[in-house]
C-alpha positions as a Python dict, from the first residue, in 0.01 Angstrom:
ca = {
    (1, 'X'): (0, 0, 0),
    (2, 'X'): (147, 359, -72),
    (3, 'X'): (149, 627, 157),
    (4, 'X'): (-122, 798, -51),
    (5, 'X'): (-346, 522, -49),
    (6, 'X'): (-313, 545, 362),
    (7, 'X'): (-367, 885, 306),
    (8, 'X'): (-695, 836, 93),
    (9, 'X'): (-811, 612, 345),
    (10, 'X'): (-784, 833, 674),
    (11, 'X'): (-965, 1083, 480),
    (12, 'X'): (-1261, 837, 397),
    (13, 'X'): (-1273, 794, 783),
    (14, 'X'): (-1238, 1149, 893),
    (15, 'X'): (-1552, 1223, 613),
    (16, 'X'): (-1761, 934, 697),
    (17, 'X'): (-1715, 988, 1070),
    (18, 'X'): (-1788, 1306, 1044),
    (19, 'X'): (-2132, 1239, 926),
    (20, 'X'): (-2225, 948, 1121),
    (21, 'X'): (-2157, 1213, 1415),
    (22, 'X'): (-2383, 1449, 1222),
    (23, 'X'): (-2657, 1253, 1206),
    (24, 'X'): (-2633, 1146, 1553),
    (25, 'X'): (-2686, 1524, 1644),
    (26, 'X'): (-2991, 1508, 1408),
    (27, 'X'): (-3162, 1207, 1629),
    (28, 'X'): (-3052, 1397, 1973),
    (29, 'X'): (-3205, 1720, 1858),
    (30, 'X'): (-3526, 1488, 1784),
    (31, 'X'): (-3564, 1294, 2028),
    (32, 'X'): (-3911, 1458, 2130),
    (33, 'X'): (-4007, 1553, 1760),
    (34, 'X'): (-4330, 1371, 1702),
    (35, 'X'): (-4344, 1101, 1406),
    (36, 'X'): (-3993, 1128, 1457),
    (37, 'X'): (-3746, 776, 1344),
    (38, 'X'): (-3412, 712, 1440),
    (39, 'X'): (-3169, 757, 1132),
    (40, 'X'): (-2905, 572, 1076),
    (41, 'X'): (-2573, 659, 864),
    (42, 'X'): (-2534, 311, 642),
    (43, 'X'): (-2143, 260, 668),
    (44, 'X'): (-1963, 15, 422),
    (45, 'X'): (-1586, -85, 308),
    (46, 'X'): (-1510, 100, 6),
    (47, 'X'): (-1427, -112, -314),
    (48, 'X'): (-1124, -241, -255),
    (49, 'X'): (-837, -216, -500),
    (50, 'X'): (-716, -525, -697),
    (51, 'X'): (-336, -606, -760),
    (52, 'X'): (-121, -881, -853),
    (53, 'X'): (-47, -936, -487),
    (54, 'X'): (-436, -973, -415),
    (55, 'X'): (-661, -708, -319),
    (56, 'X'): (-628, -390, -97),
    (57, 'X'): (-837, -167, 92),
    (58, 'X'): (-970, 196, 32),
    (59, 'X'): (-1079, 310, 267),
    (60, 'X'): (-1494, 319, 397),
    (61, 'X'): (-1762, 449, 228),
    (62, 'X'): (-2119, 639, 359),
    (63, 'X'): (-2380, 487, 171),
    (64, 'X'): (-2722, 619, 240),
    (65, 'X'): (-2924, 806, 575),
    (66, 'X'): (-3152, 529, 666),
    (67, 'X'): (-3459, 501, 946),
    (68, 'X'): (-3462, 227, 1154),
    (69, 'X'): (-3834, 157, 1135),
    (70, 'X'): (-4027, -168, 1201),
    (71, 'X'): (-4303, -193, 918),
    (72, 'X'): (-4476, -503, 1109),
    (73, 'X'): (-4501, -255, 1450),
    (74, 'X'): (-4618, 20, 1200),
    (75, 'X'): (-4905, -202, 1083),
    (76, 'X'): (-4990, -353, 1466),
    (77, 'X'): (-5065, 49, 1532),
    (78, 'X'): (-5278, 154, 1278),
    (79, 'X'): (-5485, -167, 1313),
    (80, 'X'): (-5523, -41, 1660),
    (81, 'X'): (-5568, 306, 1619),
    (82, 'X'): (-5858, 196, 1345),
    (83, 'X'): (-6046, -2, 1618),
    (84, 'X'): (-5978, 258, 1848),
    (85, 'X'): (-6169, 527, 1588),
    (86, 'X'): (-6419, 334, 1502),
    (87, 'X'): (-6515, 233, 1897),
    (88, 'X'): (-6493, 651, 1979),
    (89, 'X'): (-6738, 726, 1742),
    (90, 'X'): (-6986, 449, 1793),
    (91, 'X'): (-6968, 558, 2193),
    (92, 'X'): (-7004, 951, 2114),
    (93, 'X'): (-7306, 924, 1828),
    (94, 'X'): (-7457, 661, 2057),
    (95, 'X'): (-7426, 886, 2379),
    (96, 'X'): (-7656, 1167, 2201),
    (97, 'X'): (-7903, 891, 2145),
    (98, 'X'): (-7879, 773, 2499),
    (99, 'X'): (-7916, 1146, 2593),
    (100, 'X'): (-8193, 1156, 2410),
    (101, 'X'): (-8410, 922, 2524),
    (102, 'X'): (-8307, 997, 2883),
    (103, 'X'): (-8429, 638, 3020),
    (104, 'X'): (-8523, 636, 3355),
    (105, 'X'): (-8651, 961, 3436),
    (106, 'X'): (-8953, 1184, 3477),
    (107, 'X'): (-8949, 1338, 3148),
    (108, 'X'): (-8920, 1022, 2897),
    (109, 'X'): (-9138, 886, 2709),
    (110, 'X'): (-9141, 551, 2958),
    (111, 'X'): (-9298, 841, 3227),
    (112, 'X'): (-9564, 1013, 2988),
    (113, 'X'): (-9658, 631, 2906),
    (114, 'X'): (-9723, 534, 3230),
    (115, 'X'): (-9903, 902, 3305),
    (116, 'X'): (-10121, 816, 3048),
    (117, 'X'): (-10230, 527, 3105),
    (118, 'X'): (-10274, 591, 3472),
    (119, 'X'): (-10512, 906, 3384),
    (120, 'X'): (-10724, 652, 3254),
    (121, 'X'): (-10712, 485, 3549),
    (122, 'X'): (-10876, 764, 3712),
    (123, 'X'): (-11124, 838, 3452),
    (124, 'X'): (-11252, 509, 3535),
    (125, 'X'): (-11344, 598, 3877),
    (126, 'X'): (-11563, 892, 3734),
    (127, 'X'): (-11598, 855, 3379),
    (128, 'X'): (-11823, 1184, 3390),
    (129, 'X'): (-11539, 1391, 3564),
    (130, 'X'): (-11400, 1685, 3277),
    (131, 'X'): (-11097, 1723, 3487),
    (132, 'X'): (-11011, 1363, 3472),
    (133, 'X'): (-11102, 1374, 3076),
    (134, 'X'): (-10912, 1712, 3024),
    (135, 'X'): (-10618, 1529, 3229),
    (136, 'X'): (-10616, 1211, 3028),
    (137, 'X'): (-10577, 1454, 2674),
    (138, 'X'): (-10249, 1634, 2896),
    (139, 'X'): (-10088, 1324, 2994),
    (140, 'X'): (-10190, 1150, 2615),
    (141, 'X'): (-9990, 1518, 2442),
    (142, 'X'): (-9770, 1486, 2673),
    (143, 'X'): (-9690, 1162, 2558),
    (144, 'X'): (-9713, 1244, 2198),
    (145, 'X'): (-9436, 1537, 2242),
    (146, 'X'): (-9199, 1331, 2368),
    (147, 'X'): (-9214, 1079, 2095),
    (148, 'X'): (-9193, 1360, 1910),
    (149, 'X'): (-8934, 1550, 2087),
    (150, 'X'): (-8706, 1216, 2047),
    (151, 'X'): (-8800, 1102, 1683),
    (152, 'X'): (-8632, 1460, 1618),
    (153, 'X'): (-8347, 1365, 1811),
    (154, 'X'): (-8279, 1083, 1617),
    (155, 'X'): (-8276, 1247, 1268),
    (156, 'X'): (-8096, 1521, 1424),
    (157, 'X'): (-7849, 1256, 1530),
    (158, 'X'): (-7859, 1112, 1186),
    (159, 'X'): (-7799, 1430, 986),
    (160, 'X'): (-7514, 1524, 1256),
    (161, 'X'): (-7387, 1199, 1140),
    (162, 'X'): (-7412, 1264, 765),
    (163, 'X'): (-7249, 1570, 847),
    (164, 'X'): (-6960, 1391, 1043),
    (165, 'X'): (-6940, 1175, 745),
    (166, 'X'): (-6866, 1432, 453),
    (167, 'X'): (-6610, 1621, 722),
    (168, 'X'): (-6441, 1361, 771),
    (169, 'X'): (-6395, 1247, 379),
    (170, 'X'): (-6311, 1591, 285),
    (171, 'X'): (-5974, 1495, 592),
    (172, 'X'): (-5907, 1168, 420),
    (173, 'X'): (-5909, 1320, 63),
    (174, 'X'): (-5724, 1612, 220),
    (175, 'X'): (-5438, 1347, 418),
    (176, 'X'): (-5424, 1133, 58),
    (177, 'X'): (-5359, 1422, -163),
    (178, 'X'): (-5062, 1523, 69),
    (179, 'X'): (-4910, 1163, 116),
    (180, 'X'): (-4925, 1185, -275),
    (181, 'X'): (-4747, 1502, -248),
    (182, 'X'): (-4447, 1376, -27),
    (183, 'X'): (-4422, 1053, -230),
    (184, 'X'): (-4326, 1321, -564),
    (185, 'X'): (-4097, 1462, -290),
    (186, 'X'): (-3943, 1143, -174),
    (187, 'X'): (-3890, 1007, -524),
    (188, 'X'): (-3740, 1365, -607),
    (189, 'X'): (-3469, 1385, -341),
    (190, 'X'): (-3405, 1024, -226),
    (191, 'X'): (-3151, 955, -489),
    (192, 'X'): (-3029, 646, -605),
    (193, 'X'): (-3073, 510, -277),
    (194, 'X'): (-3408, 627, -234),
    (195, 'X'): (-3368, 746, 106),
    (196, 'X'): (-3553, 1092, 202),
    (197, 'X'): (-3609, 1000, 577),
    (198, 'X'): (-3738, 1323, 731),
    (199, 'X'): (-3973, 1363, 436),
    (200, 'X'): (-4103, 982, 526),
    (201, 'X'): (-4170, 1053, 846),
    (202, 'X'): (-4340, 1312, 775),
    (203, 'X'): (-4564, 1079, 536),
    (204, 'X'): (-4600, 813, 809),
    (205, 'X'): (-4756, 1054, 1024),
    (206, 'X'): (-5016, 1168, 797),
    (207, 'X'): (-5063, 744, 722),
    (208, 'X'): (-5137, 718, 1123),
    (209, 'X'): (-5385, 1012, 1063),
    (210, 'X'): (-5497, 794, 774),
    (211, 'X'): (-5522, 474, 958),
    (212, 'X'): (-5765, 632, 1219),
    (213, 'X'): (-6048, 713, 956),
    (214, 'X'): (-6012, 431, 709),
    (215, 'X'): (-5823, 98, 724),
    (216, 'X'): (-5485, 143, 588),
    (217, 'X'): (-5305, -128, 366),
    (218, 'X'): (-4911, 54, 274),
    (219, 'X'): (-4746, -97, -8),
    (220, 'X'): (-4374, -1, -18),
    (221, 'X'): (-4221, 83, -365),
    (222, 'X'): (-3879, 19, -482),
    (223, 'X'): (-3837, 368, -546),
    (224, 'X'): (-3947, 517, -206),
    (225, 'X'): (-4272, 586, -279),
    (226, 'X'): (-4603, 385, -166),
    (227, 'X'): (-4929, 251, -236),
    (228, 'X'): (-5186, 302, 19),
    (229, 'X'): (-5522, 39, -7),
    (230, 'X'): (-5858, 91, 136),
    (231, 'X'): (-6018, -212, 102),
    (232, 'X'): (-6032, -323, -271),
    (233, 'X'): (-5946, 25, -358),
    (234, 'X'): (-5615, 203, -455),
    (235, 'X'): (-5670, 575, -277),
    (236, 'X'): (-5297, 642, -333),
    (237, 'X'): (-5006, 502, -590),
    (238, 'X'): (-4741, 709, -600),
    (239, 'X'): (-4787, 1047, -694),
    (240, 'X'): (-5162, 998, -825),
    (241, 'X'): (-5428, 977, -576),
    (242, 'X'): (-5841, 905, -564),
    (243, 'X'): (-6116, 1150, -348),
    (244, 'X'): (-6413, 993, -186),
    (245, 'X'): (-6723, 1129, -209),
    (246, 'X'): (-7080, 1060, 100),
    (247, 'X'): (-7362, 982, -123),
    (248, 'X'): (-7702, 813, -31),
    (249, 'X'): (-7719, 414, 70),
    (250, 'X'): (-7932, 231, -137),
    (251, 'X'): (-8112, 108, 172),
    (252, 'X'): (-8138, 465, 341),
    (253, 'X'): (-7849, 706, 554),
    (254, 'X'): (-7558, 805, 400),
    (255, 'X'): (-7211, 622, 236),
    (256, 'X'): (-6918, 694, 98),
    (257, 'X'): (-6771, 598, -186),
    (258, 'X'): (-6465, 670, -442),
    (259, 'X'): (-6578, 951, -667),
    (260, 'X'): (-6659, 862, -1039),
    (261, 'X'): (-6736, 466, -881),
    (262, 'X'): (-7100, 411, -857),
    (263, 'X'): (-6999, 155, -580),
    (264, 'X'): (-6981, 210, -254),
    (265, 'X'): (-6637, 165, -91),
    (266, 'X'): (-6587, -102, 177),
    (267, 'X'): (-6455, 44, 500),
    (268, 'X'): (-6517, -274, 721),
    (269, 'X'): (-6573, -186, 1096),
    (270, 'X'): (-6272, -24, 1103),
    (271, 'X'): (-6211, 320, 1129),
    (272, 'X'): (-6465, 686, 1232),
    (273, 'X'): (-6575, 670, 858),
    (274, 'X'): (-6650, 288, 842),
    (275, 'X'): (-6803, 313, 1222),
    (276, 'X'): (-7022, 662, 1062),
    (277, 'X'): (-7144, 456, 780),
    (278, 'X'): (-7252, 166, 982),
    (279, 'X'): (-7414, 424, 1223),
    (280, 'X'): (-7591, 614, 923),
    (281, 'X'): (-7708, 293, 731),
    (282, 'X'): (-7742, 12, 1001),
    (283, 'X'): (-7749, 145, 1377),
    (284, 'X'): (-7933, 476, 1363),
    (285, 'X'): (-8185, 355, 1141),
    (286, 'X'): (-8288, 52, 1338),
    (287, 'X'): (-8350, 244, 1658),
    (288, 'X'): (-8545, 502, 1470),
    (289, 'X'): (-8763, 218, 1344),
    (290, 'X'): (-8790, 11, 1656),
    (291, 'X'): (-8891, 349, 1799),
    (292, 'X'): (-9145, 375, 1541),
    (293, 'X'): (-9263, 36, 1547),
    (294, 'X'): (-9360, 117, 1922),
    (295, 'X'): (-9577, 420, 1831),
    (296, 'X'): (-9726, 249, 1565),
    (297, 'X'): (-9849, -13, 1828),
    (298, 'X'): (-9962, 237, 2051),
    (299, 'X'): (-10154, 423, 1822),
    (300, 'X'): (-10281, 103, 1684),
    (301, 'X'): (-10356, -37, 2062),
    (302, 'X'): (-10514, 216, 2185),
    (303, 'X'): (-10714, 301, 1889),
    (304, 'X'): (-10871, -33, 1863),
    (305, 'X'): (-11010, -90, 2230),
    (306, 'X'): (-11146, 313, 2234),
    (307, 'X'): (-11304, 233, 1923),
    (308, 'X'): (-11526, 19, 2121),
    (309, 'X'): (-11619, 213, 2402),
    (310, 'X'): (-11878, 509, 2414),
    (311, 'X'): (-11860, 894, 2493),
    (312, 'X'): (-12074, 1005, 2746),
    (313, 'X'): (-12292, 1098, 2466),
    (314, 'X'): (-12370, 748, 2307),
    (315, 'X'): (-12094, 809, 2019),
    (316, 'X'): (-11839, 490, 1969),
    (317, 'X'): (-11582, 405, 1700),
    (318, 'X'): (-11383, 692, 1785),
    (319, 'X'): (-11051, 673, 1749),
    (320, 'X'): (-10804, 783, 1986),
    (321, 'X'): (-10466, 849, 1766),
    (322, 'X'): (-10491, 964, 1459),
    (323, 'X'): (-10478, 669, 1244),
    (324, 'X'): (-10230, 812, 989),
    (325, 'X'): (-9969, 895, 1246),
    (326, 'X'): (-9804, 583, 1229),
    (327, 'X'): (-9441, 665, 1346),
    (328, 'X'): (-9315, 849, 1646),
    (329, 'X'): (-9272, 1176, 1431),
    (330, 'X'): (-9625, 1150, 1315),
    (331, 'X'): (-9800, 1041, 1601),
    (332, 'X'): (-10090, 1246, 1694),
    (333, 'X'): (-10461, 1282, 1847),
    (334, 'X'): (-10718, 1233, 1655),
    (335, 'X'): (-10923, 1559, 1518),
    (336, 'X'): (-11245, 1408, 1717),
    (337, 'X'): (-10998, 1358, 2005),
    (338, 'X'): (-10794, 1630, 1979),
    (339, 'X'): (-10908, 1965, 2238),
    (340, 'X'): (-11276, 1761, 2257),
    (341, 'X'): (-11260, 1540, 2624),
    (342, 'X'): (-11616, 1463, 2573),
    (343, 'X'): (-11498, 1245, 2279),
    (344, 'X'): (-11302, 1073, 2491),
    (345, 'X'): (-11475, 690, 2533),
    (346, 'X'): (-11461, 581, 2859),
    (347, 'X'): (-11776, 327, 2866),
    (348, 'X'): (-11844, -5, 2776),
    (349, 'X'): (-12194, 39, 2733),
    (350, 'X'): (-12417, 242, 2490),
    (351, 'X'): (-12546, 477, 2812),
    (352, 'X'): (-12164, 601, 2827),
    (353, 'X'): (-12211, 615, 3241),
    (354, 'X'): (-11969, 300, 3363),
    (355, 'X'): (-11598, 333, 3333),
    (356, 'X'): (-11509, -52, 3210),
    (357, 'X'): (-11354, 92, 2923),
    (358, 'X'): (-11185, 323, 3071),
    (359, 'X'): (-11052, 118, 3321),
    (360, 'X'): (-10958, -178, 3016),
    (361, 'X'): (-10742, 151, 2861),
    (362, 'X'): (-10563, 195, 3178),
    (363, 'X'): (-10447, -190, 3163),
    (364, 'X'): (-10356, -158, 2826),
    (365, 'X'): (-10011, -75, 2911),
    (366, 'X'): (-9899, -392, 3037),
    (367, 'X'): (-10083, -650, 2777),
    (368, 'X'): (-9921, -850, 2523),
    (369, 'X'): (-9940, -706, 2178),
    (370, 'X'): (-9848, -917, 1878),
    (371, 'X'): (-9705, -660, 1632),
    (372, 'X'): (-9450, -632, 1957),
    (373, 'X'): (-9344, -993, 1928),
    (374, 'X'): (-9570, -1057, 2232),
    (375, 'X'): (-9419, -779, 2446),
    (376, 'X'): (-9625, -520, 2639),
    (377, 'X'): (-9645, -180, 2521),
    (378, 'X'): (-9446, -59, 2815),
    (379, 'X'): (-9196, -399, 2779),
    (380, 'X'): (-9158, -267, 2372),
    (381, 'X'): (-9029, 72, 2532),
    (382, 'X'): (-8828, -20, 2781),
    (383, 'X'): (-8638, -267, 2545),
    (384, 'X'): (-8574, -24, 2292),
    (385, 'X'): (-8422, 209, 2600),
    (386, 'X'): (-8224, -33, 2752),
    (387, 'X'): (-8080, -163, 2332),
    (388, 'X'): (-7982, 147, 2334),
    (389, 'X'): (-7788, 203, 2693),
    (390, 'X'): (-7631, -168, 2619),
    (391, 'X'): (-7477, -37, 2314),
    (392, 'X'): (-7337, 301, 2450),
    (393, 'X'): (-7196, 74, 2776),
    (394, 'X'): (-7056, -188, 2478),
    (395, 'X'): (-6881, 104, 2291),
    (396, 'X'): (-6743, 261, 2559),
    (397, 'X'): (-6584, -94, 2638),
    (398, 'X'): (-6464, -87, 2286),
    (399, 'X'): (-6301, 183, 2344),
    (400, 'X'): (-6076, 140, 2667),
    (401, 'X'): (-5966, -214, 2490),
    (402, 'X'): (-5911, 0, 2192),
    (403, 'X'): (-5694, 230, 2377),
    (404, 'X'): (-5486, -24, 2592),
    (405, 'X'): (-5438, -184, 2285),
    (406, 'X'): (-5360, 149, 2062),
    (407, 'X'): (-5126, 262, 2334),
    (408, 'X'): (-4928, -80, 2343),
    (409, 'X'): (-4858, -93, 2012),
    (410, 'X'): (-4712, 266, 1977),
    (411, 'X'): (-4543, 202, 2333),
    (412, 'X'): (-4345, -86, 2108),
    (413, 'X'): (-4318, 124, 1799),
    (414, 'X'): (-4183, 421, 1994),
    (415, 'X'): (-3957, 168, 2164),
    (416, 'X'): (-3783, 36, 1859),
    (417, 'X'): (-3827, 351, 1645),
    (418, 'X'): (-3748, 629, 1867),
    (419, 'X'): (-3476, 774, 1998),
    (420, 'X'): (-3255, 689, 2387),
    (421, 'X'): (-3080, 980, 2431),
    (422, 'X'): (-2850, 803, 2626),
    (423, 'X'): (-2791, 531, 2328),
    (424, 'X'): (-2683, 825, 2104),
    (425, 'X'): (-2435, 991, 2346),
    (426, 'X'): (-2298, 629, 2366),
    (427, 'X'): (-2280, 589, 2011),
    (428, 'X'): (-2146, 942, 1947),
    (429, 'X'): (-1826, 891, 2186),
    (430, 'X'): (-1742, 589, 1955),
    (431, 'X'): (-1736, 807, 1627),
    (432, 'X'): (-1586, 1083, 1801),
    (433, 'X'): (-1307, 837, 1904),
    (434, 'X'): (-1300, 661, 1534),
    (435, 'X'): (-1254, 1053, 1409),
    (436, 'X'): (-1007, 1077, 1659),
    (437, 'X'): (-784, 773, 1497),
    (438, 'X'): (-822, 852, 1125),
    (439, 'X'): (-706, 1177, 1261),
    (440, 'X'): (-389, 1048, 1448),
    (441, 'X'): (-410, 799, 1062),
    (442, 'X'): (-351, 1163, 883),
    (443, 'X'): (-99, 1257, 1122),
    (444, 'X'): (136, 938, 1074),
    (445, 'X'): (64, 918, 686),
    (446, 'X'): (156, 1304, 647),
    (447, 'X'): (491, 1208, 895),
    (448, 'X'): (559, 913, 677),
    (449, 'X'): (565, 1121, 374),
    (450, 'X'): (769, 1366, 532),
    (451, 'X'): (1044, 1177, 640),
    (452, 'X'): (1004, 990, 266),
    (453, 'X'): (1074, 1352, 120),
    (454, 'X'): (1314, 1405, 343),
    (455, 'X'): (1506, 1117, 261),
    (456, 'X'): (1466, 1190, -91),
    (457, 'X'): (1629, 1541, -46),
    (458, 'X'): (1962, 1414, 133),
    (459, 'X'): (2006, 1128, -124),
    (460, 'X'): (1995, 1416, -421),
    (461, 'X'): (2257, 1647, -236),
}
């Protein structure tokens, strides 16, 4: 080896140590940066030189600034932090409806039912008594507000959740247009070793942003750049990405789908948008009709026995409801009912002077009704309540198991992707100290060639 080649090869070291140091200054200055990943310098032996003697080394080479990131503890965490979306919103769209219908207290419907009924009760004791009649109309309004008061809730629930919905697709299209931004970045200033690690952390964040709205499939590209799949669906390739668009469900509520695709796009459970579609075309809508399928019963109960009885006039087949209101938005009195208490039947007999009927109305409440699958009126109710306190108690359940889960997995990302400080001062004294040598290496080359120059000098005088 010549004393230049030594020399070539203490300057390879005193270059590549130099910035392996500086990019251990770049992980301790981020060592709290968000998103951040430890970065690695990739160090390798030079090409070595060939000779008739066998080969000889050059020296080291810096290759490229690589993250140390585990793809597999990537993945764990946005599978997580899907549930863990998905579970939040079920429990907070849920917890208006619970609020809602306000089950048990004195101003739910399950009250005004009971008030009702029990007004009959003492109409029956004195079936000529106005301020028993005029008390059974209060309690039967009463009754017929609240229904309305929470059918109202629920389609103000709904659109609130149609609302969520196209918020939260303008975010996705908004996060998927910018990963396609950094992955024109990436592919412009990785190089030939594709390697632009600040800008792909900066991509993985928005990807964990990602992975709480929609379920998140990366595909990693040879050049640096990536693929991200929602379900069957390409929303980003590279630099070219896809916008979703919330348009109607064929079966009612609200989905989402990829614009210019008449289909809509398959978000699983996973994720606020899946768990918002589910909620708009499958949850919401069954507890509005399970509430309606309770009015109709009432109105459809209670019509049918009053029909039978008499007013204290002689009149019968009056009905109580109106007819047509057949869901809790519609419910209403009758016209004949309606501000008239004298049309109120309370008699079984033509003389209208007994309270049987009356009495037969106030019962009504707890008979089995077919329409109801054999419940009561009042059973119907209370079922529908508690369906709908079981499944804000489930979701909230979802969501602490989401979270333990969600904050495991980024406890082991963060542990093998982050940055110990104290690692990195450990690591820095060892370049410092291989700096240090191909210093001293410059030193005893540049002596060598002295004294060689030297020598050279007294041999020519």
């Amino acid at each position: 080896m010549s004393l230049v080649s030594l020399l070539s090869i203490a300057r390879t070291a005193l270059l590549a140590q130099q910035r392996a140091m500086s990019v251990t200054g770049q992980n301790v200055a981020n060592a709290q940066t968000p998103g951040y990943t430890r970065q690695v310098l990739d160090l390798h032996a030079a090409d070595p030189l060939w000779t008739p003697h066998g080969t000889v080394g050059t020296g080291v080479e810096a290759g490229a600034v690589v993250r140390m990131r585990d793809t597999l503890l990537d993945t764990a965490y946005r599978r997580s932090a899907g549930g863990l979306g998905s579970a939040t919103t079920r429990q907070g769209t849920l917890t208006q409806v619970q609020n809602a219908v306000n089950e048990p207290s004195d101003t739910g419907v399950a009250a005004a039912l009971d008030q009702m009924f029990a007004a009959f009760g003492d109409l029956a004791t004195d079936p000529a008594s106005r301020t028993s009649r005029n008390l059974v109309l209060d309690k039967a309004q009463t009754l017929v507000d609240r229904l309305h008061t929470l059918a109202a809730s629920l389609a103000g629930t709904a659109q609130d959740t149609a609302t969520a919905m196209k918020n939260q697709a303008a975010q996705v299209n908004d996060l998927t247009r910018r990963i396609g931004e950094l992955n024109t970045r990436i592919l412009a200033a990785g190089g030939p070793e594709h390697s632009a690690p600040d800008l792909e952390d900066q991509r993985d964040v928005l990807i964990d942003q990602l992975s709480g709205m929609v379920p998140t499939q990366v595909i990693q590209h040879t050049d640096g750049t990536i693929a991200i799949a929602v379900g069957d669906t390409l929303l980003v390739d590279g630099a070219n990405t896809k916008t979703l668009d919330v348009r109607a469900a064929a079966g009612g509520g609200s989905t989402v789908g990829v614009t210019g695709d008449p289909n809509p796009l398959d978000l699983g459970n996973t994720g606020s948008l899946g768990a918002l579609v589910q909620l708009s075309t499958v949850t919401l809508p069954g507890q509005q009709a399970q509430l309606d399928q309770f009015a109709s019963a009432l109105a459809t109960e209670v019509n049918a026995l009053h029909r039978t009885g008499y007013t204290p006039a002689g009149a019968t087949g009056i009905d109580f409801f109106d007819p047509a209101g057949t869901t809790a938005a519609s419910i209403r009195l009758s016209a004949a009912v309606q501000g008239n208490p004298d049309s109120i039947a309370a008699s079984s007999g033509a003389a209208g002077s007994d309270g049987d009927l009356a009495l037969q109305m106030a019962g009504l409440g707890n008979q089995p009704v077919a329409s109801l699958g054999g419940l009561t009126l009042r059973g119907a109710y209370d079922a529908f309540a508690t369906g709908v306190a079981s499944s804000v108690q489930q979701a909230g359940q979802d969501v602490d198991t989401q979270q333990a889960l969600t904050d495991n997995a980024d406890a082991q990302r963060q542990s093998a992707n982050g940055v110990s400080v104290d690692e990195e001062m450990t690591v820095l004294i060892a370049q410092q100290q291989a700096y240090s040598a191909a210093a001293r290496l410059v030193q005893t080359a540049n002596d060598m060639i002295t004294e060689v120059l030297n020598m050279v000098g007294t041999s020519g005088t």
